[in-house]
C-alpha positions in Angstrom: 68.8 -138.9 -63.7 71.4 -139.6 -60.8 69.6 -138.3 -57.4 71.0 -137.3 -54.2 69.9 -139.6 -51.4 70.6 -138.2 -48.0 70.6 -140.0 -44.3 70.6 -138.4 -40.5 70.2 -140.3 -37.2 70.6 -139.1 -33.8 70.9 -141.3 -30.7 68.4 -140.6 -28.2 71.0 -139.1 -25.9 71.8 -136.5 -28.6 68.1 -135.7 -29.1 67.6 -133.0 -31.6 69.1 -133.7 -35.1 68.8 -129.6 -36.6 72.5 -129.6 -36.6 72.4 -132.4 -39.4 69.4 -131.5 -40.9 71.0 -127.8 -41.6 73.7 -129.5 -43.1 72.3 -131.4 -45.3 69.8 -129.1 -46.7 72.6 -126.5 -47.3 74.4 -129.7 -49.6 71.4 -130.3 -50.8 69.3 -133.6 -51.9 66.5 -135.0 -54.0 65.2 -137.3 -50.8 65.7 -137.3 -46.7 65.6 -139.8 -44.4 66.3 -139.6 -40.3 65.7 -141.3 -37.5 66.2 -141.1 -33.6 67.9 -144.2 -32.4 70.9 -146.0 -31.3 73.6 -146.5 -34.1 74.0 -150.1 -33.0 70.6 -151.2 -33.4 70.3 -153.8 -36.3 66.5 -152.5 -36.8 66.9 -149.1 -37.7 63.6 -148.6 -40.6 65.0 -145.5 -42.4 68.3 -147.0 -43.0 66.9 -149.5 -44.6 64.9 -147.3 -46.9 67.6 -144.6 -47.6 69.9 -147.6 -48.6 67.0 -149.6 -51.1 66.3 -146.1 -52.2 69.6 -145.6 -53.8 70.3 -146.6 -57.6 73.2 -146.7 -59.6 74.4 -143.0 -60.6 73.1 -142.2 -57.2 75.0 -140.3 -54.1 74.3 -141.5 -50.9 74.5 -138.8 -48.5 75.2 -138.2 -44.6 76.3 -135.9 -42.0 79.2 -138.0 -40.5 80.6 -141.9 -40.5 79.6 -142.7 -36.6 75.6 -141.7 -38.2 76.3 -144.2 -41.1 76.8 -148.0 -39.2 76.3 -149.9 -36.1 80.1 -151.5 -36.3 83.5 -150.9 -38.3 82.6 -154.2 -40.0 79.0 -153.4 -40.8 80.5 -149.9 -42.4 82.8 -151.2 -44.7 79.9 -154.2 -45.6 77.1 -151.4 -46.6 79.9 -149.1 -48.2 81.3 -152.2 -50.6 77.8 -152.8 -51.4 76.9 -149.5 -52.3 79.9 -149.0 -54.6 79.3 -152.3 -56.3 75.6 -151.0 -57.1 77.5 -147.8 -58.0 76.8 -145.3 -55.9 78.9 -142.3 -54.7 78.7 -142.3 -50.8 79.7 -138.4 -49.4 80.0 -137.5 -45.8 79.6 -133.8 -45.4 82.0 -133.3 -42.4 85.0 -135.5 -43.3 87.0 -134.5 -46.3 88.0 -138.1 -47.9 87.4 -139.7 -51.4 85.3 -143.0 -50.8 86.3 -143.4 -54.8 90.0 -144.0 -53.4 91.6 -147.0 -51.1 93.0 -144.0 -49.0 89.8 -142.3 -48.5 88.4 -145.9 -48.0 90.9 -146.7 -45.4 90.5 -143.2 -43.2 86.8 -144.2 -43.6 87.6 -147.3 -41.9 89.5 -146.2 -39.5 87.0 -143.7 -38.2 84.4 -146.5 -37.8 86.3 -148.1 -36.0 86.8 -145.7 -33.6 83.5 -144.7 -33.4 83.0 -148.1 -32.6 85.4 -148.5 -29.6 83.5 -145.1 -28.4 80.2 -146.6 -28.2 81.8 -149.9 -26.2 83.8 -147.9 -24.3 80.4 -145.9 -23.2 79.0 -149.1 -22.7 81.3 -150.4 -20.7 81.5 -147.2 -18.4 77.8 -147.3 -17.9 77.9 -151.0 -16.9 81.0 -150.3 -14.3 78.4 -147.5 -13.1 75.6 -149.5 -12.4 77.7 -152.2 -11.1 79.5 -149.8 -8.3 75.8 -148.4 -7.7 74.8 -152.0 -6.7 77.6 -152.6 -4.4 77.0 -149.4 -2.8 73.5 -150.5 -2.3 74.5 -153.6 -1.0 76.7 -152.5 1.6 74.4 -149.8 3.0 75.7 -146.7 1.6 74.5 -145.4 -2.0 75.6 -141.6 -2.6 73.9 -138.6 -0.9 71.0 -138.4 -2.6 70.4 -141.3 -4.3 67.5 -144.0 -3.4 67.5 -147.7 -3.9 68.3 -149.3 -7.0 65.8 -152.0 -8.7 63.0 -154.0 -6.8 61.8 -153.3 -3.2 63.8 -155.4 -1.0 62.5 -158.6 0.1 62.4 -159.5 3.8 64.1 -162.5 5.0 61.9 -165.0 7.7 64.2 -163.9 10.8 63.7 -160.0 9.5 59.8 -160.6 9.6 59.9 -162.5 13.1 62.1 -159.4 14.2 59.5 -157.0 12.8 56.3 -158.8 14.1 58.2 -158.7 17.6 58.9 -155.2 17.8 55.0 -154.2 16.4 54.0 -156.1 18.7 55.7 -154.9 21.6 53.8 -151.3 20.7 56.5 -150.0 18.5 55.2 -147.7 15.2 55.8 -149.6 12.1 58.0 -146.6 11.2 60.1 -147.0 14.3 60.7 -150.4 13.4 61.6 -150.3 10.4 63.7 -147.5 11.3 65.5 -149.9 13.8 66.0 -152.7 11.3 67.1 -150.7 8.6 64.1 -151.3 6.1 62.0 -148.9 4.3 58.4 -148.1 5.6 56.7 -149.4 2.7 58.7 -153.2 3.0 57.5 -152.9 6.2 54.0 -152.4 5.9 54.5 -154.8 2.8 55.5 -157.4 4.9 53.4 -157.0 7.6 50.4 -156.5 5.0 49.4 -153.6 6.7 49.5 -151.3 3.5 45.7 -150.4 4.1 46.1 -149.9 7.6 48.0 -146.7 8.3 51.2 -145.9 10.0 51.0 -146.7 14.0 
């Protein structure tokens, strides 16, 4: 008896998958599987499952075509496979025939793009974190925002510098103040950390 095998995934910045789940349960389906995690991950378990799950006679069900693959080519790889094994593959928000080289084609085309989003969101993020580091780099990261990565790493002539002016009775505060360094790089490199402010 042919089955209805259904699939959800959310990406962790989408967090709560009811939206699908709804959806699917008012279509209706003999199994479920979801998962929360990146569409581009090669290691996504349920995936996996919901596609060895599905036999010939079988509809392989899911909310939308940027839930269903990592890539425009790994989309059109899992969908040829599927229709070779026989199985009907629906997506319950976009109104084409995978049955059809049109329907097969918008299919496509949607993967793609959902493709190029994900890069393109990649991409931005990467510009973002690079700008971040510059801005640390020169001295002036936006109001609000601390240090980026690892606690900086004092140079010899910044720890000569440092000794000097501790030396001369200023606080370890002040001085770090005057170089520019946090507290805590100070105290770090003066291995004072048990010691207490001055």
């Amino acid at each position: 008896m042919a089955r209805t095998i259904a699939y959800a995934r959310v990406s962790a910045r989408d967090q709560n998958p009811q939206l699908q789940l709804d959806a699917l349960d008012a279509r209706g389906y003999n199994a479920i599987f979801h998962e929360k995690m990146s569409g581009g991950r090669d290691d996504r378990p349920e995936f996996k499952r919901a596609l060895a799950e599905v036999a010939e006679g079988d509809t392989f069900l899911f909310w939308k075509s940027d839930r269903f693959g990592r890539s425009a080519a790994h989309v059109l790889t899992v969908v040829k496979d599927l229709r070779a094994r026989g199985v009907k593959i629906v997506s319950l928000t976009e109104s084409f025939d995978l049955e059809t080289k049109e329907g097969r084609f918008m299919f496509a085309v949607l993967a793609a793009a959902a493709e190029y989003e994900l890069e393109l969101r990649a991409e931005r993020q990467a510009e973002g974190i690079a700008a971040a580091k510059r801005r640390e780099t020169e001295g002036r990261m936006l109001p609000g925002k601390k240090r980026m990565g690892r606690p900086r790493v004092l140079g010899p002539a910044e720890r000569a510098a440092l000794r000097d002016l501790v030396a001369d009775g200023t606080s370890v505060t002040e001085a770090a103040r005057t170089l520019k360094i946090g507290r805590s790089t100070a105290y770090a490199a003066l291995s004072l950390e048990g010691n207490g402010p001055r």
